[in-house]
C-alpha positions as CSV (number, residue, x, y, z in Angstrom):
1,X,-26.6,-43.8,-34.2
2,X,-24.9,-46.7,-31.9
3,X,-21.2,-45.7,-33.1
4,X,-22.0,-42.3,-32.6
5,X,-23.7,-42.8,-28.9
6,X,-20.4,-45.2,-28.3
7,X,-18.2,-42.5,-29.8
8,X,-19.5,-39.8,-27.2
9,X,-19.4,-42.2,-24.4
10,X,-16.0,-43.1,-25.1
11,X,-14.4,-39.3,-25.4
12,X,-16.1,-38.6,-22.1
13,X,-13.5,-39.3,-19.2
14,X,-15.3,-39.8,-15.7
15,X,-11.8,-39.1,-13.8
16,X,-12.0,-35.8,-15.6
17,X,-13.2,-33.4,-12.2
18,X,-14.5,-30.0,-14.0
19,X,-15.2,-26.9,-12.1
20,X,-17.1,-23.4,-13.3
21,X,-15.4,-20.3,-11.3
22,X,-17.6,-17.3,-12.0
23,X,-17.4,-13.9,-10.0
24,X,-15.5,-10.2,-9.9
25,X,-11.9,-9.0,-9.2
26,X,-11.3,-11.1,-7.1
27,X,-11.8,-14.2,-9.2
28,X,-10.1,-12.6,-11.9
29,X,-7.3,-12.2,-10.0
30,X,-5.0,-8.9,-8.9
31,X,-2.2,-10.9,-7.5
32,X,1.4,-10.5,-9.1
33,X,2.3,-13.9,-10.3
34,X,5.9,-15.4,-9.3
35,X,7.9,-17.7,-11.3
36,X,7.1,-20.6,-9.0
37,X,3.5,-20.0,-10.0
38,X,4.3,-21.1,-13.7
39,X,4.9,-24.5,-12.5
40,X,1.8,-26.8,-12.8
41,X,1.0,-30.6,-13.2
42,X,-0.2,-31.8,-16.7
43,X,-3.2,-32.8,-15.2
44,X,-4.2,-29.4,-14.0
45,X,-6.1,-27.9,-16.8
46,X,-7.7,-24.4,-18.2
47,X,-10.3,-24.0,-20.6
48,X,-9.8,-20.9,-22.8
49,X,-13.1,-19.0,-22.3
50,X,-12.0,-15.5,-23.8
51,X,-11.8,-14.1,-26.9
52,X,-9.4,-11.8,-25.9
53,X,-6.6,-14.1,-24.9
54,X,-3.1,-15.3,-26.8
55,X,-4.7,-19.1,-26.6
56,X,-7.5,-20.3,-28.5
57,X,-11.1,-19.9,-27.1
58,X,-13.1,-23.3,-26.4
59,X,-9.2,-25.3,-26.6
60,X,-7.9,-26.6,-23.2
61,X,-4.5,-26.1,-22.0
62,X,-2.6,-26.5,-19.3
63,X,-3.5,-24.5,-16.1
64,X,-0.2,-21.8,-16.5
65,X,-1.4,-18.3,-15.0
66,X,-3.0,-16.3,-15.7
67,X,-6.3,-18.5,-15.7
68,X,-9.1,-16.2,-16.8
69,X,-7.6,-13.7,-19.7
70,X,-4.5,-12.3,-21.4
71,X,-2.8,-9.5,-18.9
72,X,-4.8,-10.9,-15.5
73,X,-3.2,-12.3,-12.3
74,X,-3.4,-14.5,-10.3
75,X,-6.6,-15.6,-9.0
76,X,-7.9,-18.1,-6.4
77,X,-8.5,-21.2,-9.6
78,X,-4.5,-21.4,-9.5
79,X,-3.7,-23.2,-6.4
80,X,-7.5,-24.4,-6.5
81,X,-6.4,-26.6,-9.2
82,X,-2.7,-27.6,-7.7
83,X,-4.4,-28.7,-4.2
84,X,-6.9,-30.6,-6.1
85,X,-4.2,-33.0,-8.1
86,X,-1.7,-32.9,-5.3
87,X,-4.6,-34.3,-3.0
88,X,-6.5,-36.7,-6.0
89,X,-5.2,-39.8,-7.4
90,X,-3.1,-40.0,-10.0
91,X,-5.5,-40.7,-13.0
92,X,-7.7,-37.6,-12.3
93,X,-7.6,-34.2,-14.2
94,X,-8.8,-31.2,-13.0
95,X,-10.0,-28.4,-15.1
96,X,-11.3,-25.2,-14.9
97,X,-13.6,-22.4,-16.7
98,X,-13.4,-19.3,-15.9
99,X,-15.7,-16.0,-16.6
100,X,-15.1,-13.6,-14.6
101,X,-15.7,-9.6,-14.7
102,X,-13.9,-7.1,-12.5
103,X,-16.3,-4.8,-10.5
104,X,-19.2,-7.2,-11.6
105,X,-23.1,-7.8,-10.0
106,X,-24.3,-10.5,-9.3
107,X,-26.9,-9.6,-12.2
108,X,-24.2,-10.3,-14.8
109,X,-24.8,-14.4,-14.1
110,X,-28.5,-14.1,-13.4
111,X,-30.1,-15.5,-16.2
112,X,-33.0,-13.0,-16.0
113,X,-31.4,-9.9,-15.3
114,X,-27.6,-10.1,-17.4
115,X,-29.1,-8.7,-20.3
116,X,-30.4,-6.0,-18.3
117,X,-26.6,-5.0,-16.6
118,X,-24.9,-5.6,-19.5
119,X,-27.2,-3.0,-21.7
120,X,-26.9,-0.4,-19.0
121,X,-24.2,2.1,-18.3
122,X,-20.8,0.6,-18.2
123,X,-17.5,2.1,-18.4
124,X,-15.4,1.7,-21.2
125,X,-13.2,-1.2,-19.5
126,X,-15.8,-2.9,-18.1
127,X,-17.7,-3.0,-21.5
128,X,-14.8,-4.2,-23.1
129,X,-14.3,-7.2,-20.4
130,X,-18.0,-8.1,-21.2
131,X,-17.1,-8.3,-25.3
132,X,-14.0,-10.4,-24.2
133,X,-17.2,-13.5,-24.0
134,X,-19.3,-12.3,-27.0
135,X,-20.9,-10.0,-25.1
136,X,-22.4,-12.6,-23.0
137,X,-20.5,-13.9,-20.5
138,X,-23.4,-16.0,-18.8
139,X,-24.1,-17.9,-22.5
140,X,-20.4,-18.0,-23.5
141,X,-20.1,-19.6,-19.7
142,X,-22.9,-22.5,-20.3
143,X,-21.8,-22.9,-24.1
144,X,-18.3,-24.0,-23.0
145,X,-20.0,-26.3,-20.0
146,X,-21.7,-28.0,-22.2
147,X,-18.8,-28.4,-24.5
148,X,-16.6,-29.9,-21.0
149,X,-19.4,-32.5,-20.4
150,X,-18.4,-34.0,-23.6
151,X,-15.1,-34.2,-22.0
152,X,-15.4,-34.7,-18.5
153,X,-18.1,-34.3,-15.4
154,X,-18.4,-30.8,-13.9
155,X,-18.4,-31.9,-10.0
156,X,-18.7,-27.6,-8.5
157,X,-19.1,-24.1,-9.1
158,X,-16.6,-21.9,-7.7
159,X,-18.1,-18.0,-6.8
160,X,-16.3,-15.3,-5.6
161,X,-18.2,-12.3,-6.2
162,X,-20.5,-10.2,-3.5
163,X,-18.0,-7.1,-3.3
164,X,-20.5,-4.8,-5.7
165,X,-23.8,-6.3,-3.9
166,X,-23.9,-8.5,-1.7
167,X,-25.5,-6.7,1.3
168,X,-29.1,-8.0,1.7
169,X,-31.2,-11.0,0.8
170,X,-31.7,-10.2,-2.6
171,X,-27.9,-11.1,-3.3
172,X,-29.1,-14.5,-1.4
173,X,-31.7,-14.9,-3.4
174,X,-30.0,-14.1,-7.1
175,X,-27.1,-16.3,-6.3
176,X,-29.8,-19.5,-5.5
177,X,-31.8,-18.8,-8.9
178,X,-28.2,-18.7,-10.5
179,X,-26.9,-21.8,-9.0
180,X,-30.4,-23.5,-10.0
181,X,-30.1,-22.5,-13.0
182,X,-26.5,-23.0,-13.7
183,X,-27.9,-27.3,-12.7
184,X,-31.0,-27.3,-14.5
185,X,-29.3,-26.2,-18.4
186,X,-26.5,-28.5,-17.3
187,X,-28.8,-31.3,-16.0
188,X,-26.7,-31.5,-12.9
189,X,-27.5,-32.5,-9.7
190,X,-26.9,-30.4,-6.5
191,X,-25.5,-32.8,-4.3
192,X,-23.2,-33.9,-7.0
193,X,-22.3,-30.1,-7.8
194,X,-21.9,-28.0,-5.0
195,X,-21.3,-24.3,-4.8
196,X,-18.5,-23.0,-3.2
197,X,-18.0,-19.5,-2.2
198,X,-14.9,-17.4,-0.8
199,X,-15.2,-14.4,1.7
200,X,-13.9,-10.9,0.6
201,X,-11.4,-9.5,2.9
202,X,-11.6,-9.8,6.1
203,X,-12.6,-7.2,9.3
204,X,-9.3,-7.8,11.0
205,X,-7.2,-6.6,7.6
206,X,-9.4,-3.5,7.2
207,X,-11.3,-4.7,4.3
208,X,-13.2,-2.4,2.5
209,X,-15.5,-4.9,1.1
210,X,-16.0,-6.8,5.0
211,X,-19.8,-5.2,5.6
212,X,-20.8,-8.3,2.5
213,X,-19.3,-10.9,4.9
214,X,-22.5,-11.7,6.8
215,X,-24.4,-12.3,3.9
216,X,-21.8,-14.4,2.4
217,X,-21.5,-16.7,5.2
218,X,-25.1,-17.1,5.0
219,X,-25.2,-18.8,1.8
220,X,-25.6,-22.3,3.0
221,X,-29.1,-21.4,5.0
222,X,-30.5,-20.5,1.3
223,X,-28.5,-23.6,-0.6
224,X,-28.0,-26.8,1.0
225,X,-24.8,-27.9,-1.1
226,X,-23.2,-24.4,-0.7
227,X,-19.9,-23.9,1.4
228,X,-18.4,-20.9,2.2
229,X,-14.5,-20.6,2.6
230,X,-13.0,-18.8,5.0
231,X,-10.3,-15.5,3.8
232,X,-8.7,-15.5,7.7
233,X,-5.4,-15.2,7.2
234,X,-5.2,-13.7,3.7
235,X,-3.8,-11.0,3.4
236,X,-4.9,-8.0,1.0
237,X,-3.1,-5.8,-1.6
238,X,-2.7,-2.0,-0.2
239,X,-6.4,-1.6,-1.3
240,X,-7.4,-3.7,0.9
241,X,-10.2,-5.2,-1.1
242,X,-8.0,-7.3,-3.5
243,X,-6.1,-10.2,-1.9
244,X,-2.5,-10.1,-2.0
245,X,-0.4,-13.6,-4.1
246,X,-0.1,-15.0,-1.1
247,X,-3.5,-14.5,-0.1
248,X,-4.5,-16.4,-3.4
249,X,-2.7,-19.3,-2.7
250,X,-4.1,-19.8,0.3
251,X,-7.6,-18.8,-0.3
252,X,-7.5,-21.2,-3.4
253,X,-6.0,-24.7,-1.4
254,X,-9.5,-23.8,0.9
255,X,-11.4,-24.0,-2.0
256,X,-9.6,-27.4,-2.6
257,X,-10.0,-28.5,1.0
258,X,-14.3,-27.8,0.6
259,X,-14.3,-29.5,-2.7
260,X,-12.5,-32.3,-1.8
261,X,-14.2,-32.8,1.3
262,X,-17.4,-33.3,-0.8
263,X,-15.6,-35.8,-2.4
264,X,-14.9,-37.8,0.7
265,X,-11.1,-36.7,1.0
266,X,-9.7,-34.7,4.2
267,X,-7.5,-32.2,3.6
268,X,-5.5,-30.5,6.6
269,X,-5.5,-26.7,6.1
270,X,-2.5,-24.8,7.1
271,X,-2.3,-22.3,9.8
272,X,-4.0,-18.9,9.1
273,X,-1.3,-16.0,10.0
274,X,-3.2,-13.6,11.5
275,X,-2.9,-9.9,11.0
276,X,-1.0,-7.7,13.6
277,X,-2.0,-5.5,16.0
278,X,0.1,-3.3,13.7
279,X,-2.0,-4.1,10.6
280,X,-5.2,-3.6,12.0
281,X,-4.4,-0.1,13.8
282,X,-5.7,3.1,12.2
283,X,-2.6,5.1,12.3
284,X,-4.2,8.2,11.0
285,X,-7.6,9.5,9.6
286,X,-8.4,10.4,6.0
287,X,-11.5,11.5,4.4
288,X,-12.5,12.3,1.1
289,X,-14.8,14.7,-0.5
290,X,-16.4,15.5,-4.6
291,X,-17.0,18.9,-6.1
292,X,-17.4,18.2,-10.3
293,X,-13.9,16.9,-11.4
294,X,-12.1,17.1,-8.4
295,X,-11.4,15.1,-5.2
296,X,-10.0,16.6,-2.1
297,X,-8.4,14.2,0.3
298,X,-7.8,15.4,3.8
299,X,-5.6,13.8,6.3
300,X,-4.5,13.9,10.0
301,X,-1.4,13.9,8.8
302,X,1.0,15.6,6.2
303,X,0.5,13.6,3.3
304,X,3.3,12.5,1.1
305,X,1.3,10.2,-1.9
306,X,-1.9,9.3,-2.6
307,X,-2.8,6.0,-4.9
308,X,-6.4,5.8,-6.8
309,X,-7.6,2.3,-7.5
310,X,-10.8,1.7,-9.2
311,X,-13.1,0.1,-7.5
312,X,-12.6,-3.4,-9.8
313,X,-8.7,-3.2,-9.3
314,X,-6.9,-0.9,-11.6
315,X,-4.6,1.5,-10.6
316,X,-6.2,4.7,-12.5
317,X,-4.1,7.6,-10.8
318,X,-1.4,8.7,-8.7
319,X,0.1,11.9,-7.4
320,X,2.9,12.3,-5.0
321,X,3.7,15.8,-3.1
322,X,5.7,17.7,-4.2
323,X,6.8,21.0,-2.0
324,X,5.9,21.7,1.9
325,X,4.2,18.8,3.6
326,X,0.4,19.8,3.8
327,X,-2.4,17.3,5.1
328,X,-4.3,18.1,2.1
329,X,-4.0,16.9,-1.7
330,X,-6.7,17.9,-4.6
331,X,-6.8,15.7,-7.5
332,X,-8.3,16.3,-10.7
333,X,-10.7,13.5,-12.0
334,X,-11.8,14.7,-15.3
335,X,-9.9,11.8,-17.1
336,X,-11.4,8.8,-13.9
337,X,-14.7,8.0,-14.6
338,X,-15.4,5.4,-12.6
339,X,-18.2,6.0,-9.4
340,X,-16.4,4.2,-6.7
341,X,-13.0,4.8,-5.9
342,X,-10.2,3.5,-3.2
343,X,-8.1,6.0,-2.1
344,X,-4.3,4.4,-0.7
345,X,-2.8,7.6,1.3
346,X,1.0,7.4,2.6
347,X,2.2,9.4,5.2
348,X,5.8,10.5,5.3
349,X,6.4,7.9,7.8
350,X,5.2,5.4,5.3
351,X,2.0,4.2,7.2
352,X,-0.9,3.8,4.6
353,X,-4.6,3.9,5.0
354,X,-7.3,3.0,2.8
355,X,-10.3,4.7,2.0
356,X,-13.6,3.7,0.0
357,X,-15.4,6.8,-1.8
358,X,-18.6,7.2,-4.0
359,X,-18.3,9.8,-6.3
């Protein structure tokens, strides 16, 4: 029992920094990734949490996008994990693990209600994400923590989630059970684990998702060790509710600067580029409206294309007009099921406005 006691101690690296990321879309990652992205340290690390993935599940590897499963993006854990080791010393790893669902509640990481969410009605893709970690995501999430701490010492938990549900207290409230828990089958401690959480797209880009920003930035009134990183600055895909590469990157070094700030370290951010009066003007109006299998978008303006994102991120339609300009398009759904859609309408001047519908 003493070898094996010395055996365990020995494998386990203190100067091995772990971090949980955990969330939706966003943390999954929507953001095209560039060939300078495919350039990471050694000591930047990944491990595999997915079934559904080209590398082996439970293995580490090194931290080449994308992070969380086979055919993803880039997500905010990329340059999370290159701030980390450009700022740490030299004999420190950093490593991630990542479960992430697009279009996810909060309910999916709660340990009392995930079996709940999962067993209700999901679509197809969304069901198929969940079976990508056994069906489980929370257990196959703790399983592979525990596996790390054999390893190396998980020092945070990175969230980005709140786009599906967090608009009251009750968010508040599941996210502290889930953090409490997420300590207490870990045996961590809060002050040496803190949570840090991003913001969804901002008010000043349009973001569809920005009503959830003030109960976000509450987060630290309900958890001490929580920070909240601020999105100004980062720009968003044409949906306006994913974040655009270079709103990754930057997104991701402030999730270095919080983390490393609880580590003692000061990090300079850089400037935040701040969206144009240009960006933020409603050029023209659009609205949307259901009847059975078909949606009817009606504009101010003649309309010359109209995008349909799901509400998680994939691009599920498309129609372009075809004919005399006229400011209204039908589309035919029968083949989309999913409730909430984003609706990207281009002009003929190639202005384009967003718009969030419930079906």
């Amino acid at each position: 029992m003493l070898c094996l006691c010395a055996a365990v101690s020995h494998a386990q690296d203190p100067n091995f920094y772990i971090y949980l990321c955990i969330g939706q879309s966003n943390m999954v990652g929507q953001g095209p990734i560039a060939a300078e992205d495919s350039i990471v340290s050694d000591r930047f690390l990944n491990l595999t949490a997915s079934d559904c993935d080209t590398h082996p599940m439970g293995q580490w590897r090194k931290a080449i996008p994308p992070l969380c499963r086979q055919w993803t993006k880039l997500c905010p854990a990329d340059y999370f994990g290159r701030t980390m080791v450009e700022n740490l010393p030299e004999n420190v790893r950093v490593g991630t693990i990542m479960v992430a669902v697009d279009g996810c509640s909060i309910r999916l990481f709660h340990p009392d209600s995930c079996s709940q969410w999962i067993a209700g009605d999901l679509p197809d893709w969304q069901r198929a994400e969940v079976n990508c970690y056994g069906g489980l995501p929370l257990h196959r999430l703790l399983t592979l923590a525990e596996k790390a701490q054999n390893d190396g010492v998980i020092k945070g938990v990175l969230l980005h989630q709140g786009e599906t549900d967090a608009y009251d207290e009750r968010w508040l409230r599941m996210v502290k059970e889930l953090y409490e828990n997420l300590l207490s089958e870990l045996n961590l401690k809060a002050e040496d684990c803190p949570l840090i959480a991003g913001e969804t797209v901002r008010e000043e880009y349009n973001g569809v998702c920005a009503h959830a920003l003030p109960t976000i930035r509450r987060l630290p009134e309900w958890i001490p060790t929580a920070h909240v990183v601020s999105a100004e600055g980062c720009a968003p895909l044409d949906d306006n509710v994913h974040f655009s590469s270079e709103g990754y990157r930057k997104l991701g070094r402030r999730y270095a600067i919080e983390a490393l700030k609880v580590l003692g370290i000061q990090v300079a951010d850089q400037p935040a580029e701040q969206a144009t009066t240009a960006d933020n003007e409603k050029k023209f109006d659009v609205d949307v409206t259901f009847r059975k299998n078909k949606a009817t978008i009606k504009a101010s303006v003649p309309i010359k294309r109209v995008e349909i994102v799901s509400y998680s991120g994939y691009k599920v339609g498309f129609i372009e007009r075809v004919g005399a300009p006229t400011h209204t398009m039908k589309i035919n759904l029968k083949k989309i099921t999913d409730p909430t859609l984003i609706f990207i309408v281009e002009d003929y001047n190639g202005t384009k406005v967003t718009k969030r519908a419930e079906r």
